[in-house]
C-alpha positions in Angstrom: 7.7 49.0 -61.5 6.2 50.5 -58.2 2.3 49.9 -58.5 0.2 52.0 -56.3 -3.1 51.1 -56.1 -5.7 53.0 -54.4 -8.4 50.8 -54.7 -10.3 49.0 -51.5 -12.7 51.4 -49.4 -12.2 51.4 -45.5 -13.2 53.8 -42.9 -10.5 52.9 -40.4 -8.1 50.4 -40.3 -8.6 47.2 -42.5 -12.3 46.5 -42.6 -15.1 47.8 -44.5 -18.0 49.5 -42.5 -21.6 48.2 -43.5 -23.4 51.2 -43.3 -23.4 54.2 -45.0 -20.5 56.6 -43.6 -18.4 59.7 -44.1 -14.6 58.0 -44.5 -11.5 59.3 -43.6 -9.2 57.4 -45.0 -8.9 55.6 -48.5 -5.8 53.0 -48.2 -3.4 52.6 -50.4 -3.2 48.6 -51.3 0.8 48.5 -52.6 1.8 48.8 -49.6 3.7 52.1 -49.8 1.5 54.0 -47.1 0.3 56.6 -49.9 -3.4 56.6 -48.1 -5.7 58.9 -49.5 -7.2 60.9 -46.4 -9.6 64.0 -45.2 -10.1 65.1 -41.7 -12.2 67.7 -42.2 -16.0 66.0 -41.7 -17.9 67.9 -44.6 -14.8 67.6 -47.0 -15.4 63.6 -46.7 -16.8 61.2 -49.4 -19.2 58.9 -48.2 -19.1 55.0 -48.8 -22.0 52.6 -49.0 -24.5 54.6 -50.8 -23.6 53.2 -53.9 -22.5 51.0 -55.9 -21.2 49.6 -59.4 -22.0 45.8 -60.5 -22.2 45.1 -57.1 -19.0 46.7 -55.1 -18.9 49.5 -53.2 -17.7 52.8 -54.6 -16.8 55.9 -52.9 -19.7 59.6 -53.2 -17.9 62.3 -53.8 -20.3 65.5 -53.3 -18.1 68.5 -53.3 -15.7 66.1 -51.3 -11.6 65.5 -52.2 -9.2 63.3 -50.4 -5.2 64.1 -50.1 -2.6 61.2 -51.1 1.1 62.0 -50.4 2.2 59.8 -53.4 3.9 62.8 -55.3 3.4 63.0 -59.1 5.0 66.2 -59.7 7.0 65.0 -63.6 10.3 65.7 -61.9 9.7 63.2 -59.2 7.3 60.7 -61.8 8.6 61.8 -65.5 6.8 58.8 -67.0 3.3 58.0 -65.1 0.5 56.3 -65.5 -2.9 56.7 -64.2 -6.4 54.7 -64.7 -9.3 55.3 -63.1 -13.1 54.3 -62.7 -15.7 57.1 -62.1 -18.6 58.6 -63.0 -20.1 62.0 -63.1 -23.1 62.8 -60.9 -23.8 66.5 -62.7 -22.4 67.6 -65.9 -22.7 71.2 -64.8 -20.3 73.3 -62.2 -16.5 72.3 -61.2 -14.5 69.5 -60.3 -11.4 67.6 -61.1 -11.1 64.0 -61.0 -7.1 64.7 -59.4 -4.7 67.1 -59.1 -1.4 68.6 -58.3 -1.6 71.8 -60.1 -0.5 75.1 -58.5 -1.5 77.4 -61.8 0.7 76.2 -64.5 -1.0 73.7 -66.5 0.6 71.2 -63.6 -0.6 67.2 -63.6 -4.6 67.2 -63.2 -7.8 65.8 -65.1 -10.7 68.1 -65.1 -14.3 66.9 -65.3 -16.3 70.3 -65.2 -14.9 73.8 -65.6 -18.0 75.9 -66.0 -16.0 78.4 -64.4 -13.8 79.1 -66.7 -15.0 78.1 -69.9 -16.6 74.5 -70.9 -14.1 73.8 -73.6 -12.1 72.7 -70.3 -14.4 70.0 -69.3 -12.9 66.3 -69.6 -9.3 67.6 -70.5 -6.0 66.1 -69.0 -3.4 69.2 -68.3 -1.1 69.8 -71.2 1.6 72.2 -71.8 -0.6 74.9 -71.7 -4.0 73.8 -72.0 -6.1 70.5 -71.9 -6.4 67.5 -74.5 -10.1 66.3 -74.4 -10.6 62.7 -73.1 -12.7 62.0 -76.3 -13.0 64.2 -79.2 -16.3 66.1 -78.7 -15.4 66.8 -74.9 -19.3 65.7 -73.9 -19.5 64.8 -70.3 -22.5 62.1 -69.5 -23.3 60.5 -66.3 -22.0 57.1 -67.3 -19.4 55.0 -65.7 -15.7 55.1 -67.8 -12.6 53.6 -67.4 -10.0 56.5 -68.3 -6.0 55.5 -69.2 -3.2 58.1 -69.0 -0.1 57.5 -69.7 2.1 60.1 -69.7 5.5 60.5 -70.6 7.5 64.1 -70.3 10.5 64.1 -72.3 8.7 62.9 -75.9 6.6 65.5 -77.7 3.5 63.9 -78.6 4.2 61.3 -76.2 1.3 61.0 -73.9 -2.0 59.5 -74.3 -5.2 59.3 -73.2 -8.2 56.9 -73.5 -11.4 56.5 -72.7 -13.2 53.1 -72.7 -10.0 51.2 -74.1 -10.7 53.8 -77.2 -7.6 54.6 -79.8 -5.6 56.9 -77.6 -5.5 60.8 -78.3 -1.5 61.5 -78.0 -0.8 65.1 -76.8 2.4 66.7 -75.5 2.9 66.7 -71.6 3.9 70.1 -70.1 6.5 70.9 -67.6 6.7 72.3 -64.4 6.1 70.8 -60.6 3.0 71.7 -59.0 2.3 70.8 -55.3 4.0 67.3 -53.9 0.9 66.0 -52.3 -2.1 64.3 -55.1 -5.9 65.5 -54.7 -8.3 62.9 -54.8 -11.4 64.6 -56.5 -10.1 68.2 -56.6 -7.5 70.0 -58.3 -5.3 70.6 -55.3 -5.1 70.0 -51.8 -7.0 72.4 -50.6 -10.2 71.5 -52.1 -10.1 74.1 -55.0 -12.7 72.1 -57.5 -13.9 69.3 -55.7 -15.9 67.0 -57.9 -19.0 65.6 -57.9 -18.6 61.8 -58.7 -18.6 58.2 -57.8 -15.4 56.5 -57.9 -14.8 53.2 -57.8 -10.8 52.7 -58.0 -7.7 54.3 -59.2 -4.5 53.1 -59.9 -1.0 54.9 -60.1 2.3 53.7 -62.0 5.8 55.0 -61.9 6.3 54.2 -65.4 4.3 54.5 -68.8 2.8 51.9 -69.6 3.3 49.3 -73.0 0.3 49.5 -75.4 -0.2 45.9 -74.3 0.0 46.0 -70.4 -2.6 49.3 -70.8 -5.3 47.5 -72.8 -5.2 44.3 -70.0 -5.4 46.5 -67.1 -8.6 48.4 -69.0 -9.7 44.9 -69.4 -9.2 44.3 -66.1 -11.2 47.6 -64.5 -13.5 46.9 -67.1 -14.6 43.4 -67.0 -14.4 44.2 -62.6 -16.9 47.2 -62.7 -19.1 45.6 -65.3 -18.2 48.0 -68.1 -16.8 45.3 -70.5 -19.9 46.7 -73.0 -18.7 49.7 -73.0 -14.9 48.8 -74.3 -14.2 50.0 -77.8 -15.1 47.0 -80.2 -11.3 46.6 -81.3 -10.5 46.1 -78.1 -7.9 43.0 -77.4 
């Protein structure tokens, strides 16, 4: 399987700047050139403002980044996706990523105020969103979030928060646009979040039960959220 792993923060090039800056660039560790970029100077998270059991994470205020990796589900019919964020509002609009062009298309909102607040923490279904957790509460705490989706089975997607029983949900169908938003639901900006985000992490495949649980474990026990792991958790 093809990992892509958009996970260390750089400004430019391969080093880490030690101040606080605007980036433009968030590289794409797998080596498959999918960097995560924004050129536009008040559309850019900021790195070294904060940070998460003692790494660096990236400040999104109203901010989005654009990766070319493609997860449209007739390019990436089985995908998974993890991440490590937090909210820094629960109020107002923002979407942790997206590809959507209006039809339910690949994307994870965080707030929808918007539109309605039954949409907030919902992964795109067929024609709606399935609720990270049940009761759909947004907080300002750090979670690792697992999706694993999978287009041809009904009911055979999942998601997770905090290495939690998965919620299984039907996928839709449908391409949206062919590049990835980092924090917005599009490439243009439309629902930029505001968040810290400390790594993300694309597969071509979905997931085993087994090889989900050790990479929570792994984002987990890294960000120093292991507390925060559902007690049955292997």
């Amino acid at each position: 399987d093809e990992w892509v792993e958009i996970r260390e923060i750089d400004l430019i090039g391969s080093y880490t700047t030690p101040r606080s800056a605007s980036i433009r660039e968030w590289q794409d560790k797998s080596g498959n050139g999918n960097h995560a970029t924004q050129t536009t100077g008040s559309s850019q998270p900021s790195t070294n403002t904060s940070t998460r059991n003692g790494l660096n994470v990236l400040d999104f205020s109203s901010d989005f980044l654009v990766s070319p990796i493609n997860i449209n589900r007739s390019t990436m019919p089985d995908l998974s996706i993890f991440a490590v964020f937090a909210l820094k509002t629960t109020s107002g609009d923002g979407c942790l990523f997206g590809a959507d062009n209006g039809g339910w298309d690949r994307t994870a909102l965080l707030n929808f105020d918007t539109h309605s607040g039954s949409y907030k923490w919902g992964i795109a279904n067929a024609t709606n969103t399935t609720a990270f957790t049940p009761s759909r509460t947004p907080d300002l705490n750090y979670h690792v979030l697992s999706l694993v989706l999978d287009t041809a089975v009904s009911n055979g997607s999942l998601v997770s928060l905090d290495g939690a029983s998965p919620t299984a949900f039907t996928e839709g169908a449908g391409d949206g646009h062919s590049t990835t938003a980092i924090g917005a639901l599009r490439h243009d900006g439309t629902f930029s979040m505001n968040a810290y985000l400390a790594e993300m992490v694309f597969i071509d495949s979905s997931v085993s039960t087994s090889d989900r649980q050790k990479i929570e474990g792994y984002l987990a026990h890294k960000w120093g959220l292991s507390g925060s792991l559902a007690s049955s958790h292997p």
